[in-house]
N, C-alpha and C positions, 0 to 999 in steps of 0.2 A: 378447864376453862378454855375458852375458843377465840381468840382477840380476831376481830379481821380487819385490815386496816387499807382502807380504800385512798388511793391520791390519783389526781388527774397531771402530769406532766403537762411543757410546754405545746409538746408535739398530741396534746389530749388523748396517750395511753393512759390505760387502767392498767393499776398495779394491787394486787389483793394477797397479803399478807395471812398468813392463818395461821393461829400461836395455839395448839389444844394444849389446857392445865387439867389432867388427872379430871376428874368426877366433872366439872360443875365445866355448864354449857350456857354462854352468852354471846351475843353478837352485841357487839361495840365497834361502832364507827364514829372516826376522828372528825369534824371539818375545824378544819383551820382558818382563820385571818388569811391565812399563806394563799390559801387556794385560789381565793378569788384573784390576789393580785397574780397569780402564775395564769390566769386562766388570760387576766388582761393583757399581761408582757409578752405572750403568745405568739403574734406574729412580730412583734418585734427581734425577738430570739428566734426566732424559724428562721427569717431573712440574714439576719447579723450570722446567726453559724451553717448558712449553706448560700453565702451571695457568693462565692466563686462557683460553686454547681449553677445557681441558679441563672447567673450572667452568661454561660454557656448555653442554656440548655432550655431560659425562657426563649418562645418567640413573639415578637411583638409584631404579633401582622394588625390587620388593619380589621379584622372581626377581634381580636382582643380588646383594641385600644376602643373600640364600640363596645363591646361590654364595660368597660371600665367608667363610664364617661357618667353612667346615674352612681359610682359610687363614692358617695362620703367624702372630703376629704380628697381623693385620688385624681377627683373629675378635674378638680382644679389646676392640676398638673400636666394634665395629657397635652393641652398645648405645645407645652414646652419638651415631653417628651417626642413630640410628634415631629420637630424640629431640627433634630439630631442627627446627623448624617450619617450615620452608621448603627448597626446592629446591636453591638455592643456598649453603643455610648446610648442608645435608647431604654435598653435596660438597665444599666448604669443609672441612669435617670427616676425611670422610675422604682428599682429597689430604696433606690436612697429617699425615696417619697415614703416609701412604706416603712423605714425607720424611721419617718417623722410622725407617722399617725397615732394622736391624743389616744392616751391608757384607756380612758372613759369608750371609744369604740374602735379601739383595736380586735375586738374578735367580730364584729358587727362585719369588718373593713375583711378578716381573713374571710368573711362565710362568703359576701360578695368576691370578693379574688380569686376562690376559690370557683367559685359557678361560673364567673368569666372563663376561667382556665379551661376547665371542663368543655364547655359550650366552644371555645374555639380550636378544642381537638390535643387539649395537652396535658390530657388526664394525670402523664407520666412526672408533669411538674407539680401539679395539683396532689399527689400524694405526698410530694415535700412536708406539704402544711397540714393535710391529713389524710393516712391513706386508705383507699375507699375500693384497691384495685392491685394488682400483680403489675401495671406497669409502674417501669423504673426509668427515669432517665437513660443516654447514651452512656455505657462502660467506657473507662479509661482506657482499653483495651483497642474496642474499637474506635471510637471515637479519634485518635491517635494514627489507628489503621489508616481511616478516611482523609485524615489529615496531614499525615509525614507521606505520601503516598498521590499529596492533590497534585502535583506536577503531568506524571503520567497520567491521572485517570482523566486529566482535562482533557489528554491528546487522543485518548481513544475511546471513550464512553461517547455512543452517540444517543442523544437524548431523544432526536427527532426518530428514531429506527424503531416505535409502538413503546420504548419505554416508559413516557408517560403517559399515556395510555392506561398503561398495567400498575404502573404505581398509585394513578389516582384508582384505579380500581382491584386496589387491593389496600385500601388506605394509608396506604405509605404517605402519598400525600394526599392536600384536598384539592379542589378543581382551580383556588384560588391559587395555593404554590405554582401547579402547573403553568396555569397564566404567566404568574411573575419570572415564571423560569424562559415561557417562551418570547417574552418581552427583549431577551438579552440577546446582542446582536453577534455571532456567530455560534459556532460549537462550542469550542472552548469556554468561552464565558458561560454558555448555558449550563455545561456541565459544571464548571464552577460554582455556578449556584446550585445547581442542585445540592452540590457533596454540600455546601454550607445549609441547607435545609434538613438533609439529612443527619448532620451533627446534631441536631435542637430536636430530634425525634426520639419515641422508647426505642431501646435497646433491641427490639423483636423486630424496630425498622432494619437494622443491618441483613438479616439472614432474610426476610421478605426482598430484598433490594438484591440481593445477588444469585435468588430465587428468580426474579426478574429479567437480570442481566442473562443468565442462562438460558430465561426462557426466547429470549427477543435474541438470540444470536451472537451474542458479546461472552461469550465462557471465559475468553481471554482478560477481561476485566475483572469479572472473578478470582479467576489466577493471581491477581495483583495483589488482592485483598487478601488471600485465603492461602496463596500457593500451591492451591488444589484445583485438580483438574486437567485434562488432556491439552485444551487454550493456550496457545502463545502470543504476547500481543507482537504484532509485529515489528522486525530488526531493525535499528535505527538506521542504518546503512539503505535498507529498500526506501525506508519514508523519507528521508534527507530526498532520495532518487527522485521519489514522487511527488515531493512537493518544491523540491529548489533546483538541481542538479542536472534534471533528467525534463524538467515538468514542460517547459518551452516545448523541446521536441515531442514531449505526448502529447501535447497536446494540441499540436500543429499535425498530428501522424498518427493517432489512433483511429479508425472509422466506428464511428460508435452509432451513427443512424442509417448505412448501407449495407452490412455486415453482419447483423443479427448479433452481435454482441452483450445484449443486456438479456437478452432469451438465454443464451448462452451461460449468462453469469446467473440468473433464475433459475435457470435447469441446475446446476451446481451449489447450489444453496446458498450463492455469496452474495448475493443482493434479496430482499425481502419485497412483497410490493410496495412498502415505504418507500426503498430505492428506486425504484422504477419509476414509481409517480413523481420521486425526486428529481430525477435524471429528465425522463421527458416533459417533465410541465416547466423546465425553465425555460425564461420568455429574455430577449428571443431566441429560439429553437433554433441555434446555431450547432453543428458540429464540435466547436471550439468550446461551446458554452457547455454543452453535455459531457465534455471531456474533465473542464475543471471539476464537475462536481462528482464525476465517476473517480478522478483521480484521489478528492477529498474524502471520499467515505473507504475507497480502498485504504488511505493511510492510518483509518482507526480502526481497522480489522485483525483480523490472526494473522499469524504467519504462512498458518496451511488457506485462509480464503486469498490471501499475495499470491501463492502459488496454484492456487484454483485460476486466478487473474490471468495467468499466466499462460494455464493451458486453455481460457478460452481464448485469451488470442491467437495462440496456436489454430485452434479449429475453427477460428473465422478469420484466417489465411492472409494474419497480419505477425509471421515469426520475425520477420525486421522487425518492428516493433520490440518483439521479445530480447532478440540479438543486442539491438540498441540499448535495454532495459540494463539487465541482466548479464549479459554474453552468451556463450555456448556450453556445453557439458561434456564433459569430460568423465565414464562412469567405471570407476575401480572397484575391483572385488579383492576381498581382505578374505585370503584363508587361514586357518586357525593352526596350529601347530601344539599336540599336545604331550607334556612330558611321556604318556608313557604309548604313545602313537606316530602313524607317519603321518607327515605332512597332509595335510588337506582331511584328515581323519576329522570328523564330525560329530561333536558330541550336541545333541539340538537345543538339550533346556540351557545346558550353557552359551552354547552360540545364539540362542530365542532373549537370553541375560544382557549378554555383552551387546546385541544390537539395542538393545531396549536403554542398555545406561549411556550408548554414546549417543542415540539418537537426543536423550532428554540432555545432557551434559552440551552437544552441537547449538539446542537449542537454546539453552537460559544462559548461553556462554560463561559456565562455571571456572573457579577458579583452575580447575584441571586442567582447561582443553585451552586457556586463551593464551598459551606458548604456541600451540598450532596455528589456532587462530592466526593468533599474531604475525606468523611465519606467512598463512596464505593470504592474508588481508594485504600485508607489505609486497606482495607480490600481482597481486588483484583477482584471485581465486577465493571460492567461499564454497563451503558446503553446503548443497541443495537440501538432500536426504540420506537417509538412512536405510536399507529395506533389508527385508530377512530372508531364509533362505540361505542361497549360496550368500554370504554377507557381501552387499552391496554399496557404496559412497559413491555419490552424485558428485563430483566438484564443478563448480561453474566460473571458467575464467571470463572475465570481464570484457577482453580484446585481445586482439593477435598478440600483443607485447608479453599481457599476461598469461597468453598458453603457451609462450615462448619460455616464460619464468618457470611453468608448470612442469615442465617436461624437463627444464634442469634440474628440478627437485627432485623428481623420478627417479630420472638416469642416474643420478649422484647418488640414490640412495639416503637420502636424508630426509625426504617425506616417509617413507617405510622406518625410518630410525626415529622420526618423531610421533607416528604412531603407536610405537610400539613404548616408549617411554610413556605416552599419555594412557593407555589403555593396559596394560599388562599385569601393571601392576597391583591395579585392585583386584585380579581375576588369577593369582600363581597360587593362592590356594587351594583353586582349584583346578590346581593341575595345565592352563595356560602357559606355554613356553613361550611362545613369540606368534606373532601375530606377519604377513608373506600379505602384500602390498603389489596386485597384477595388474598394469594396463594395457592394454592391446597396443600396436600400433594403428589400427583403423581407427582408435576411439580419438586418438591426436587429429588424425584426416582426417574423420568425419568433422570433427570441429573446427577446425582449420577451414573445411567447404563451406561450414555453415555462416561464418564471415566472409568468406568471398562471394556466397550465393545472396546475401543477405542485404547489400549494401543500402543504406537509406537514400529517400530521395537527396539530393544535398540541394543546397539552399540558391543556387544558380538556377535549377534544373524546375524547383517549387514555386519561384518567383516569374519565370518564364512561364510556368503555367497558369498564374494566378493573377499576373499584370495582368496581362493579354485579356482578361476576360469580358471585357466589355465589348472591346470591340471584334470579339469571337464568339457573341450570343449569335448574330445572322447569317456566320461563316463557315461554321461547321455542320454538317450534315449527320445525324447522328440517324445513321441507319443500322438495317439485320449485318448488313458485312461488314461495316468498322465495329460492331460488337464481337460479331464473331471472331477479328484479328485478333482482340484482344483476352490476357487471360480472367476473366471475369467469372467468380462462382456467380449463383443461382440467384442469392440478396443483392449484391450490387448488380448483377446484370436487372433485375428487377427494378430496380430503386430507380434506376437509368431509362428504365423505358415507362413506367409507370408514374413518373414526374409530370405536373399538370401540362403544361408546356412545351413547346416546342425549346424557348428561354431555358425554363426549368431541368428539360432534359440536358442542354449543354452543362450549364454550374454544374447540376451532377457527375454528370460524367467527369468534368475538371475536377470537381472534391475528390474525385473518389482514386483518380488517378495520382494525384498531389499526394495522397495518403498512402501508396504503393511505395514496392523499393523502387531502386533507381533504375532498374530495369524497365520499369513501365514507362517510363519517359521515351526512351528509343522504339520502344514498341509503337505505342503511341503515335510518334511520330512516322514509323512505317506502315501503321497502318492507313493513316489519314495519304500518304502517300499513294498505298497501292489501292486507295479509295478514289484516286484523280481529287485531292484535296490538296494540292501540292504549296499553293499559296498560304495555307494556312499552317500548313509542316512547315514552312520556310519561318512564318512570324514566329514560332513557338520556339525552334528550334535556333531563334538567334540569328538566321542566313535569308534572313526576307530582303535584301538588297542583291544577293548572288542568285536567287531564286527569281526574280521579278525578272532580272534582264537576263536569265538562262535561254529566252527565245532569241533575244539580240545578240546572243554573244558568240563565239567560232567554239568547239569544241574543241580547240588546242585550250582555253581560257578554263574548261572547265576540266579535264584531264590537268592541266598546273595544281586546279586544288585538290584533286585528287594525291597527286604527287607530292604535295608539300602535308597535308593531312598523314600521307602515308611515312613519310618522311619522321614527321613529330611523333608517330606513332612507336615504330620502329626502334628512333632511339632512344626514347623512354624505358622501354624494355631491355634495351642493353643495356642502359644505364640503371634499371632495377637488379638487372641481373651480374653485371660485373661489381654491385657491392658500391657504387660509386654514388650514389647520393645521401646525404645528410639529412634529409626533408622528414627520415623514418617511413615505413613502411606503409602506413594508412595515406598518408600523401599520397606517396608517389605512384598505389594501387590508383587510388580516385581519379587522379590526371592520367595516366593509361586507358584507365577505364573511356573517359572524356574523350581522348586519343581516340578510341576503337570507336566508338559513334558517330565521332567525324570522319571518320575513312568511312563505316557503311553509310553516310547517306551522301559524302563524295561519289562514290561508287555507283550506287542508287539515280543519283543525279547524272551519271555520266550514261549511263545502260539507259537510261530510259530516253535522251538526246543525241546515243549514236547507236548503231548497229553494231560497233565494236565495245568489248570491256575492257580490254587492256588499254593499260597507261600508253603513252606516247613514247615511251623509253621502249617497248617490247616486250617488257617484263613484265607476270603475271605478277598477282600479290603470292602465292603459294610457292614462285621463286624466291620472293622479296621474303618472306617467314621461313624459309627452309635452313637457312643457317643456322637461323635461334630455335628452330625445332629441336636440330641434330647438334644445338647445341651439347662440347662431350659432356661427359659424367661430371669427369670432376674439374669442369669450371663452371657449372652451372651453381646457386649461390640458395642458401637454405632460407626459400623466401616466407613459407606459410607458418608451418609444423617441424622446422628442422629437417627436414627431408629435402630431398634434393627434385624438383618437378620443373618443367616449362607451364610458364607463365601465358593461357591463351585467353584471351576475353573476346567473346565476340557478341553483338546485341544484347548486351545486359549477362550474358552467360559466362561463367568460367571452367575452361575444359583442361583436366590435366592430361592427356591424352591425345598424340597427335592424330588417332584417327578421326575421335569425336569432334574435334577442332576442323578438320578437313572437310567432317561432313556436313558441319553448321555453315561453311565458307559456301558450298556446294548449293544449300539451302538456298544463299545470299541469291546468287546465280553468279558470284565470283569467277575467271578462272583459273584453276590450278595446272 
């Protein structure tokens, strides 16, 4: 006998029973009284035991709440759902309708519900009530991901960079999400809404969405999600830089429309033409303006497009900018010592190992390495890279104080002792004894030059060029030889002459100088000098009253300011080098520096209104330096790098070298 016994559940599965008895073959089917009341109570039991799924995971946009409105029952509600200030109280709202809906057409109420769902794109909750499809709701899993997680992914997901775009066309969302996402007024918030759109989506949304972020340049976001991937999003320490810390001076100091800068971040993969059309279509097309929003898409990038950033300012011949950023580099190479080998013996897969674990460990600042860490961060050093090979470490102090900290670590031996604690000991299995920590003495001086070559404009120097500009659009003559004084690549020399105006070309020229180190201020102002522009060197340079009446005055008058220029200069420099000022180091360089630029256009001023250069005392200036040249050995005072050098600055330059010093004086037309 064959029993088979047919029922319909809440969720309207079929269940078929089959009882074979020996010989005798019948089909018997049951219906019950039950059925029909389970067929009724249907959606009341579908909602009552999945309204926490369903409160997450309905969305109620505004094509649902239109399907709902012809049905049953439900229409009479939408009002009041429509009311609700929030997401969740509007489904709240309406689930608690649909446990009100009369027995008599409660399945009538699920079939329309059901066709809404559908029709506005949420098949995945439509299977709740019956499933007609493979889509599932969002997993706990990810859903969780997207949400313990929503702090950072506000900071670096950029929505506007073709992401949606690719999600509305890839159905991740519809044209209408996108709208609503682009409605919200920054990044942050956009992205905010997004991750809460993408909560309420099937499960198959997550890995389409990080397919997405991959494809449109955010891998680093993925990483978040996934912890897979090459992507790093970038170090809190660079983005504090670039959006609080550091952001004034970039953005008073970056050239981002003479310079070729955004070609440059294009050529490198770090801007898309999103960014580009981002960057130059803001209105109005201020340098300023271009810089805030270069600075803001930088800050929700990788770590490796930060250092792409990096080097294009390098190669559009803004490294003060970098200096200022970041600091200098300082590059050590770590040989490998291994038990059964000498020193510097090279074993590859394992040396190709260990670069590859310190490289990812520097990066995600794991628990291992944030002793080190710790150690360079407190001192203002951080690691750039990693590279392979002869094993290589980037370190970049931040300022002279901290390549001062840097090179005590060194010397002392406790950077190489905390290396070698950090690193060794996941790698003695393999035969790793210790790990030989080299850095040159050049690599300290080259760094040491790269902050004294580097100086930024300061803010005396910026404003003197910036006041002045109005009433230096009719004054300045911007011709082939005051360009040619100056040092100008090929973009700004361009941008300067290719300006609609006569107006246009001076502001130019002013931007683009203002945006220089501090060198180009003195330049600047020699130029416009040896250009017979001397009234306008005088405004710019602060000496427009000493300059005006340079034809009325005796040449003892202008020789005094020669003398007392030379004077302040002078004992600045003793006083840097006998150890004797408290001001620290970056001071009392910048007021020397200041010092050296009033004596050349003292001098400047004096040469060009006598036949004579020397001072009124008899004394050349190359007698008046001669002491502090020959200054001895050992009282001279470890001013850069620990090392013991004279101190020469002349026209924006610093020479450690008494001859290169002599020859720049020479240049001047000083004499010695």
């Amino acid at each position: 006998m064959l029993y088979i016994f047919v029922s319909l559940f809440p969720c309207h599965q079929l269940t078929i029973s089959i009882v074979a008895k020996n010989q005798y073959r019948y089909i018997f089917m049951t219906w019950t009284s039950a059925f029909r009341e389970n067929a009724n109570m249907a959606l009341k039991e579908i909602t009552r035991r999945n309204f926490c799924i369903l409160l997450r995971c309905v969305q109620p946009s505004i094509g649902l709440m239109a399907g709902l409105k012809s049905v049953p029952f439900v229409e009479d509600v939408i009002p009041h759902v429509e009311q609700q200030p929030t997401e969740e109280r509007k489904n709240n709202a309406l689930l608690n309708a649909l446990l009100e809906v009369p027995i008599d057409i409660q399945e009538s109420v699920m079939n329309d519900f059901v066709s809404a769902l559908k029709s506005s794109g949420q098949a995945h909750v439509a299977n709740i009530f019956r499933r007609e499809s493979d889509k599932v709701p969002m997993t706990d899993n990810h859903y969780n991901t997207l949400t313990d997680n929503i702090d950072q992914l506000c900071q670096f997901i950029d929505p506007q960079g073709g992401l949606l775009n690719r999600l509305v066309g890839t159905k991740v969302l519809n044209p209408a999400d996108a709208q609503d996402i682009r409605t919200m007024t920054g990044s942050n918030e956009m992205a905010r809404r997004l991750i809460e759109f993408l909560a309420r989506k099937p499960d198959d949304a997550f890995d389409r969405f990080t397919n997405a972020l991959n494809l449109t340049g955010q891998s680093h976001v993925t990483y978040i999600l996934t912890g897979r991937g090459n992507g790093r999003p970038l170090k809190e320490e660079h983005r504090q830089r670039l959006l609080t810390s550091k952001r004034n001076y970039l953005v008073n100091m970056i050239d981002s429309k003479s310079s070729g800068l955004i070609t440059a971040l294009m050529d490198r993969g770090v801007f898309s033409d999103y960014d580009e059309q981002r960057v130059t279509g803001v209105q109005p097309d201020t340098t300023n303006n271009r810089n805030e929003i270069i600075l803001n898409l930088i800050a929700r990038k990788s770590q490796h497009d930060f250092f792409s950033f990096i080097s294009a300012l390098n190669d559009t011949d803004q490294t003060h900018v970098v200096v200022n950023l970041i600091g200098a580099n300082v590059v050590a190479k770590i040989k490998t010592v291994y038990e059964s080998g000498a020193e510097g013996e090279r074993m590859p897969d394992i040396d190709a190992e260990l670069v590859e674990y310190m490289r990812e460990l520097f990066q995600s600042n794991a628990i291992v390495v944030q002793r080190l860490n710790y150690l360079l961060t407190h001192n203002g050093v951080s690691v750039s890279s990693v590279r392979e090979g002869c094993i290589e470490v980037t370190f970049t102090c931040e300022s002279v104080q901290a390549l001062q900290n840097f090179r005590e670590l060194s010397d002392s031996g406790k950077l190489e002792q905390m290396v070698n604690e950090t690193f060794c000991s996941q790698f003695a299995s393999k035969g790793l004894k210790s790990l030989k920590l080299e850095i040159g003495n050049d690599q300290f001086e080259q760094c040491s030059r790269m902050f004294a070559q580097w100086i930024p404009m300061t803010t005396e120097h910026r404003k003197a060029l910036l006041s002045s500009e109005e009433w230096l659009l009719d004054k300045i003559r911007v011709s082939e030889d005051l360009l040619d004084r100056l040092s100008l690549d090929k973009p700004r020399r361009q941008a300067i002459e290719q300006a609609a105006t006569r107006e246009q070309q001076v502001k130019t020229l002013l931007d683009v100088v203002s945006r220089r180190p501090d060198s180009a201020f003195v330049q600047l102002l020699c130029a416009l000098r040896d250009t017979g522009q001397h009234e306008v060197a005088a405004v710019i340079g602060g000496d427009r009253n000493i300059d005006v009446e340079v034809h009325e005055t005796c040449s003892d008058d202008i020789t005094n300011v020669a003398d007392r220029d030379l004077e302040t200069l002078l004992r600045l420099i003793r006083k840097a080098e006998a150890g004797c000022s408290g001001e620290g180091f970056s001071t009392i360089f910048n007021r020397i520096c200041v010092a050296a630029r009033r004596v050349a256009m003292s001098r400047r001023n004096l040469r060009e209104q006598s036949t004579h250069s020397a001072p009124t005392s008899g004394t050349s200036v190359g007698q008046e330096i001669e002491p502090i040249v020959h200054t001895p050995e050992r009282t001279q005072r470890q001013l850069l790098y620990g090392r013991s050098k004279t101190l020469c600055y002349v026209r924006g330059k610093l020479f450690l070298s008494k001859v290169s010093y002599y020859k720049q004086l020479t240049k001047l037309g000083w004499s010695l």
